[in-house]
C-alpha positions as CSV (number, residue, x, y, z in Angstrom):
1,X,0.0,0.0,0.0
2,X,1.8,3.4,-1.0
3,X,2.4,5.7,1.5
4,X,-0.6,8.0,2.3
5,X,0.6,12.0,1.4
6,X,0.1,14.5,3.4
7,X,-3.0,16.5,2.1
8,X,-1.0,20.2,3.4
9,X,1.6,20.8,0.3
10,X,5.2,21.6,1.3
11,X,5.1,20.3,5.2
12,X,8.0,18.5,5.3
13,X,9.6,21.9,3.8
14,X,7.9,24.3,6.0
15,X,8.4,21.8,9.6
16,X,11.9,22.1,8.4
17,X,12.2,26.0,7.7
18,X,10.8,26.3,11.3
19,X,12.8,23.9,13.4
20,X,16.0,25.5,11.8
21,X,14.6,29.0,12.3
22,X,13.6,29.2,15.7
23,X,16.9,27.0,16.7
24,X,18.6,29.5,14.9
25,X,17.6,32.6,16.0
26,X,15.9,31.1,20.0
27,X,17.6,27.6,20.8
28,X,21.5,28.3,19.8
29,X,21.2,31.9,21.7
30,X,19.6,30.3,24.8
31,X,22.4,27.6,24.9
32,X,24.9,29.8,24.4
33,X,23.6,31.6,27.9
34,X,23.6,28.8,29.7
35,X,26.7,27.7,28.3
36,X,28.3,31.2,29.3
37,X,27.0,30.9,32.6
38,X,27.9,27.7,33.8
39,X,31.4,29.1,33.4
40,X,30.9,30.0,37.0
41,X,30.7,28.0,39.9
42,X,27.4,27.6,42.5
43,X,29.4,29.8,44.7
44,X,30.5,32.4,42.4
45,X,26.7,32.1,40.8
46,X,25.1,32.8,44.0
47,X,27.4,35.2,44.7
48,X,26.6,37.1,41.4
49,X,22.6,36.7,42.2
50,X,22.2,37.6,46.2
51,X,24.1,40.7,45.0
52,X,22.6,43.9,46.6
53,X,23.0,45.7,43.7
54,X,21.4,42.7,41.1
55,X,18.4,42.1,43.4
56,X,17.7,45.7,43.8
57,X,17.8,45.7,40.1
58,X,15.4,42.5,39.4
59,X,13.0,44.3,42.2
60,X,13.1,47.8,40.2
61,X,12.3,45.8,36.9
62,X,10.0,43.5,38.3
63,X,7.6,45.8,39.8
64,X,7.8,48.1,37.7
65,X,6.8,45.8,34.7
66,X,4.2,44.1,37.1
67,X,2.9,47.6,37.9
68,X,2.5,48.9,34.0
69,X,1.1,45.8,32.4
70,X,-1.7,45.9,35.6
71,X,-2.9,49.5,34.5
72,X,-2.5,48.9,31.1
73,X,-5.0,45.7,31.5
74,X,-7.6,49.3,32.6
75,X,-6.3,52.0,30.2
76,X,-6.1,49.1,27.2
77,X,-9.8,47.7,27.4
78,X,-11.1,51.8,27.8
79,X,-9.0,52.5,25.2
80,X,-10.3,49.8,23.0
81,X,-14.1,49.9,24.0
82,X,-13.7,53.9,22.8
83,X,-12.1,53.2,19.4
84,X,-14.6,50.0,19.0
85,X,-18.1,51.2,20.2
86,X,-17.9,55.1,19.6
87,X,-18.0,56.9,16.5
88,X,-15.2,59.2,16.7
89,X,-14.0,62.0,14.7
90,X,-10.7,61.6,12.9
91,X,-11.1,57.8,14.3
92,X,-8.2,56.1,11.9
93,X,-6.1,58.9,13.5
94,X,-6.5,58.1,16.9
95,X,-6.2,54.4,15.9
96,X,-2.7,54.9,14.1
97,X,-1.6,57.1,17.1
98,X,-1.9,53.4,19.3
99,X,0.9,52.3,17.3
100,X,3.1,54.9,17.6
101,X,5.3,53.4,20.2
102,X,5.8,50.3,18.1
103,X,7.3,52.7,15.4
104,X,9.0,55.2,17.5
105,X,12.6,54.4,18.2
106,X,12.6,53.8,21.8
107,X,15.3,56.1,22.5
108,X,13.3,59.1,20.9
109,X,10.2,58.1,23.2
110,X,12.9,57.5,26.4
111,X,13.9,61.5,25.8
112,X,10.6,62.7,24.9
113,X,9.5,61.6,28.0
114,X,11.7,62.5,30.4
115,X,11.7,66.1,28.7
116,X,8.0,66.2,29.8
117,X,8.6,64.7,33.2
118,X,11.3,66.2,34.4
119,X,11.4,68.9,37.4
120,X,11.1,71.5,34.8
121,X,9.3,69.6,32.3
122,X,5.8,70.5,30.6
123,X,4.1,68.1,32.9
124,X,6.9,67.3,35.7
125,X,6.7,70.8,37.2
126,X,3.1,70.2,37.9
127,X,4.3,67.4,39.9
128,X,6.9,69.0,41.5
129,X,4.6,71.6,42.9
130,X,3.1,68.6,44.7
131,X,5.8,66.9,46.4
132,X,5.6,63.6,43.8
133,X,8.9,63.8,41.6
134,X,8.3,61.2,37.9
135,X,11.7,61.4,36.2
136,X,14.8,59.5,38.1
137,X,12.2,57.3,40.0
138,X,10.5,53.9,39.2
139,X,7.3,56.1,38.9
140,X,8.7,57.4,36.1
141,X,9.9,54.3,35.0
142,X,6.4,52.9,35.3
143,X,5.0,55.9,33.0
144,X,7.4,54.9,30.3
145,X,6.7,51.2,30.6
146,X,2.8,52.3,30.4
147,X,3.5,54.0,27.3
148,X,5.3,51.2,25.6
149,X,3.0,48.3,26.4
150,X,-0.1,49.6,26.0
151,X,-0.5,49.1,22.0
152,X,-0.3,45.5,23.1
153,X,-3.6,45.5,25.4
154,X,-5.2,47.9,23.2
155,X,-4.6,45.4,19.7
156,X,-5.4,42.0,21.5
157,X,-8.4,43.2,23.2
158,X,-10.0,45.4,19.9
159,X,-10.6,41.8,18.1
160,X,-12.7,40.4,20.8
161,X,-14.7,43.6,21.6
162,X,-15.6,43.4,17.5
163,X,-16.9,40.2,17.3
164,X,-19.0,40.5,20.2
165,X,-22.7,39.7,20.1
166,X,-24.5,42.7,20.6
167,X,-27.8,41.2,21.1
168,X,-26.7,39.3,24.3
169,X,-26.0,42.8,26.0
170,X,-29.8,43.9,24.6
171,X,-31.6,41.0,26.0
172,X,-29.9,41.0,29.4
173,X,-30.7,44.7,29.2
174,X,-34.4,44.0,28.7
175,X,-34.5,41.2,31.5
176,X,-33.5,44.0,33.2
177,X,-29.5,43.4,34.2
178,X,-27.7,47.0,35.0
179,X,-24.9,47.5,33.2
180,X,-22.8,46.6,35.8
181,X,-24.2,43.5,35.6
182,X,-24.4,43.0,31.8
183,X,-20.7,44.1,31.7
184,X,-19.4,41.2,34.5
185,X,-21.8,38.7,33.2
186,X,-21.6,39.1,29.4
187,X,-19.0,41.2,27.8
188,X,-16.0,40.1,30.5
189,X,-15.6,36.6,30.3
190,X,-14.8,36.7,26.5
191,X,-12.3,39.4,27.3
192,X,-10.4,38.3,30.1
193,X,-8.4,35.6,27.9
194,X,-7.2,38.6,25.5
195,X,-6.7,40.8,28.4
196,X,-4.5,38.0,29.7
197,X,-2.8,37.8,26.0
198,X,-2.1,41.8,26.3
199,X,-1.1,41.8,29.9
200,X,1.7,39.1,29.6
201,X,2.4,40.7,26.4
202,X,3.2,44.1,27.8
203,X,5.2,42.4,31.0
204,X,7.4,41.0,28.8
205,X,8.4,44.0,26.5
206,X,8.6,45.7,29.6
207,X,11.2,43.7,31.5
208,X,13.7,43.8,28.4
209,X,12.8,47.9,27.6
210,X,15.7,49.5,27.6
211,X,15.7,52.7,25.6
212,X,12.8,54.2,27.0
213,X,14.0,53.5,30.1
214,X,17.3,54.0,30.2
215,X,17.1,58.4,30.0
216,X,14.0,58.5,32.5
217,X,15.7,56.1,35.1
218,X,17.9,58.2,36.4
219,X,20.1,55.2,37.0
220,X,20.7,55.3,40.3
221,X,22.1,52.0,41.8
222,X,19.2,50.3,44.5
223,X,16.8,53.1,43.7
224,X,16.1,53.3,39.6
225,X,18.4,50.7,38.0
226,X,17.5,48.2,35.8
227,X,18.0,44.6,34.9
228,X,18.7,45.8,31.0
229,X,21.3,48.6,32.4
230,X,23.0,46.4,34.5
231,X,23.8,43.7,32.2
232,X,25.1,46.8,30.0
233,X,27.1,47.7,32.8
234,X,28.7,44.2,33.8
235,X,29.8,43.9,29.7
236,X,31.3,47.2,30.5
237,X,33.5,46.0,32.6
238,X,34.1,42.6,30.6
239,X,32.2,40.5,33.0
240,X,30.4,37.7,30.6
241,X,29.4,35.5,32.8
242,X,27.9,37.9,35.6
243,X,26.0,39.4,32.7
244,X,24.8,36.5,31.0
245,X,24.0,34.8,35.0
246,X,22.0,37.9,35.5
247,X,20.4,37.5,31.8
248,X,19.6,33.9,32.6
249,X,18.2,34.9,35.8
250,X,15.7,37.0,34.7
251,X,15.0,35.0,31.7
252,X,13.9,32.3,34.2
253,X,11.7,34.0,36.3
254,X,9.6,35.7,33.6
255,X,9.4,32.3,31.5
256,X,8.2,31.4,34.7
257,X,5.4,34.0,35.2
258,X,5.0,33.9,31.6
259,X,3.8,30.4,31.9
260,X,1.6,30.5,34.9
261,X,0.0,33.7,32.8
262,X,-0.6,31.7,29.9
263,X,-2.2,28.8,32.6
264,X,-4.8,30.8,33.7
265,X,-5.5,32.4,29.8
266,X,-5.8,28.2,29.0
267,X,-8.1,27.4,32.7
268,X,-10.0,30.8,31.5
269,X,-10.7,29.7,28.1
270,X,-11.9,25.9,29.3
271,X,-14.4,27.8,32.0
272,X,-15.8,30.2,29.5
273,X,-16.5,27.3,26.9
274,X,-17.9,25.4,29.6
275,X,-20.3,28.0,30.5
């Protein structure tokens, strides 16, 4: 009996392409971290890691991210009902404008913003007057990571909120639901796995964010450094294996999160079918 083909053309070709394109450009680079990093001993490792200095860092990073993709989960969906459900005025402008940070150099959008948030700034004096300094702090760190990660709640959610039914929100309207109600019983289970998908989204780009960070930081060691800045710093100073330790490090713990993320997007998903 001949062999039965495959009735997608060009799989074999294409499987291959792919296994040698994401070893190529994800496998061989992850190797090569860990290969650079077992350079150093347990001791020397743990050394490197219980640093001061690195786990001020991973805090500073951590939070921050954590702290950005959370409001962006409440700024994205607003932003995305608005664009979705109103009709604005100049709408495909304030549409392309979500993008902007996706085609902005990140340096230019790092300077931009700490120009604005600075003591002196447009918006930083403001602040200032207050008592609540932005720039040279992990508030303004936060602003920055807001800005960059946004675009990704905003495009994952806009989908969803499209191909909604609107005649489920009309009939638990007329059996008399308030729109409290018709929003936590209707529209938000659909959403919450693509407000999962934009949340882990934006907490990745903004643990390895670097240019828009970098100017608005302030750099200042245990207050407003970086995980990105200092593995800058330990290549500096010719230090491979610190910097690829701390790389690996981080790497771990937001594959990590990454993964217990994408859990509850899969346990969300089940649970919504379900119902």
């Amino acid at each position: 009996m001949s062999q039965r083909r495959s009735l997608l053309p060009g799989f074999g070709l294409s499987l291959g392409v792919t296994v040698f394109t994401v070893s190529l450009l994800v496998l061989i680079p992850l190797l090569a971290l860990v290969t650079k990093s077992a350079e150093l001993s347990l001791g020397e490792l743990w050394h490197t890691l219980a640093d001061r200095r690195v786990l001020a860092a991973f805090r500073v990073s951590f939070s921050t991210a954590f702290a950005a993709a959370f409001l962006n989960l409440f700024l994205g969906l607003i932003v995305a009902w608005v664009l979705v459900r109103y009709p604005l005025p100049l709408k495909r402008a304030w549409d392309s404008l979500i993008d902007l940070p996706f085609a902005l150099p990140t340096a230019v959008a790092g300077i931009v913003l700490t120009t604005l948030y600075s003591p002196n700034g447009w918006l930083g004096q403001f602040f200032a007057e207050l008592g609540i300094r932005v720039a040279f702090t992990p508030l303004g760190i936060t602003i920055a990571l807001i800005f960059i990660g946004l675009p990704f709640v905003v495009r994952t959610v806009e989908p969803v909120l499209q191909d909604l039914d609107r005649q489920q929100e009309e009939a638990s309207t007329s059996l008399g639901a308030s729109r409290w109600q018709t929003f936590r019983r209707v529209l938000l289970p659909p959403l919450v796995p693509a407000l999962l998908t934009g949340f882990s989204l934006a907490f990745a780009r903004g643990l390895g964010e670097y240019g828009s960070v970098i100017f608005i930081a302030g750099n200042m060691p245990m207050k407003s450094e970086i995980v990105p800045l200092l593995i800058v710093t330990k290549l500096e100073q010719y230090n491979y294996p610190g910097a690829t330790v701390i790389a690996l490090a981080s790497l771990v713990v937001a594959f990590v999160m990454l993964l217990i993320i994408n859990g509850l997007q899969q346990w969300t998903r089940q649970r919504t079918g379900r119902d």
